[in-house]
C-alpha positions as CSV (number, residue, x, y, z in Angstrom):
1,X,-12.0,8.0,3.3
2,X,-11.5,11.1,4.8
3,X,-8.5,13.7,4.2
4,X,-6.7,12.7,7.9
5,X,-7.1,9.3,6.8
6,X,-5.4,10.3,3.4
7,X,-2.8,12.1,4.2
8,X,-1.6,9.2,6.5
9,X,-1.6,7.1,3.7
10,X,0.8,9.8,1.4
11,X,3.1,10.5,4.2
12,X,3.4,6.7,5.0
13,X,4.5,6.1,0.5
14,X,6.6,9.3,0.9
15,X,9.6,7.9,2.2
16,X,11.8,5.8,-0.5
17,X,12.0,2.5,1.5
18,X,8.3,2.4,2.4
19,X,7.1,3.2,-1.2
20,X,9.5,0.0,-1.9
21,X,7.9,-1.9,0.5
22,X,4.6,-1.7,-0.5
23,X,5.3,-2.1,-4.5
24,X,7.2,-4.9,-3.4
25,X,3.9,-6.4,-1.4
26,X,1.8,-5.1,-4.3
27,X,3.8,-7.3,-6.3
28,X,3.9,-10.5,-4.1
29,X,0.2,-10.8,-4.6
30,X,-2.0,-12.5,-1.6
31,X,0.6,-14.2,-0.4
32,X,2.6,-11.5,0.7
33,X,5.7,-12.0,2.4
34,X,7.6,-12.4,5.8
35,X,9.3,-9.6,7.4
36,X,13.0,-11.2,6.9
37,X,12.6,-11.9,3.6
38,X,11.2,-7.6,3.2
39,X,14.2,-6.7,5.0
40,X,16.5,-8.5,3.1
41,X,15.5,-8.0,-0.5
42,X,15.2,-4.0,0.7
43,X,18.8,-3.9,1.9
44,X,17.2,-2.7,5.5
45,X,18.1,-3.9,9.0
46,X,15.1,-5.7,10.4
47,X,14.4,-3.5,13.2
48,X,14.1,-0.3,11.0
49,X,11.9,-2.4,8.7
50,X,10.4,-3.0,11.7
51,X,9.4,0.6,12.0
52,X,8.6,1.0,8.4
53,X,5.9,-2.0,8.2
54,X,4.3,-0.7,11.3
55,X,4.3,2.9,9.6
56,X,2.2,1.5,6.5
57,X,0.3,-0.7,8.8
58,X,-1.0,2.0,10.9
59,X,-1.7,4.5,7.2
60,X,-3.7,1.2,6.1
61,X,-1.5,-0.2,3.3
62,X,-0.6,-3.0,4.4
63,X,-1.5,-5.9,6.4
64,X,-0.1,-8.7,9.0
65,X,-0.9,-12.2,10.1
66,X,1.3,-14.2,11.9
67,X,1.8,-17.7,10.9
68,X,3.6,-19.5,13.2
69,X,6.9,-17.7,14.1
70,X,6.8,-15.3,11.2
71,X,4.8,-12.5,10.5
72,X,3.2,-12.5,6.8
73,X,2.9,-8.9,5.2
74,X,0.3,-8.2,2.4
75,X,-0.5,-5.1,0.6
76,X,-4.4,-4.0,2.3
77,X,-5.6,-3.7,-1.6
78,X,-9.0,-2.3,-0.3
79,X,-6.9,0.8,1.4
80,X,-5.0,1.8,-1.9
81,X,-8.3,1.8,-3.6
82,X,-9.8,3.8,-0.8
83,X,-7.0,6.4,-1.5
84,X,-7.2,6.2,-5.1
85,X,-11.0,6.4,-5.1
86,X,-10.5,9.8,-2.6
87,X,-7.6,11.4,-5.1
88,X,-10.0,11.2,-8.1
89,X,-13.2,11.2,-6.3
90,X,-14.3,14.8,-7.8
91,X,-12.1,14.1,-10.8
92,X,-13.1,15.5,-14.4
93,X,-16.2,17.6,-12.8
94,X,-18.9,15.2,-12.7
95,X,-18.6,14.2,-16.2
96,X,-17.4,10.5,-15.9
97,X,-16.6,9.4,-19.0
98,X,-13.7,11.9,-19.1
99,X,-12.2,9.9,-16.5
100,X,-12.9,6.7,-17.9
101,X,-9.2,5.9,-19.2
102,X,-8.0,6.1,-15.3
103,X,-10.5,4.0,-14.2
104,X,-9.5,1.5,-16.9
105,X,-5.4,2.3,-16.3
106,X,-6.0,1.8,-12.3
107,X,-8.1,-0.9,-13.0
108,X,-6.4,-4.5,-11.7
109,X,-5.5,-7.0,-14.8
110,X,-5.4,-9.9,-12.5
């Protein structure tokens, strides 16, 4: 990942009802969830949603696929570990078992 690419990604989280969105994808799991049911649960009309999903689609957190009439959202799990692999890429100065409690605290249970 490069820093462009990067700071995309941190502007995209750094607006409250974005950073909702995607914990709230991150939490749906693979199944992810249509844009209605996003808007609702957020409290957000769906055509500022609209904007907001597009946002973290184009930063590369998220994901689409329409089924049918509705479009299914998922959190893009390889792009949060793309920007997590970038912010502690040079972390503990080479020596990696100083960073080995991150790697284990970022690491996914599931």
């Amino acid at each position: 990942m490069d820093t462009s690419t990067a700071l995309s990604a941190l502007q995209a989280l750094s607006h409250e009802t974005r950073l909702e969105v995607f914990r709230l994808l991150m939490r749906a799991g693979p199944e992810g969830l249509a844009a209605g049911d996003i808007a609702t649960t957020c409290g957000v009309r769906q055509n500022t949603m609209s904007s907001h999903l597009s946002i973290l689609t184009q930063a590369g957190l998220i994901v689409s696929e329409r089924d049918g009439r509705t479009i299914l959202y998922r959190a893009n799990v390889g792009g949060i570990q793309n920007l997590l692999g970038f912010l502690i890429e040079d972390c503990c100065g080479g020596n990696p078992a100083e960073c080995q409690p991150l790697i284990q605290q970022l690491a996914c249970p599931c």
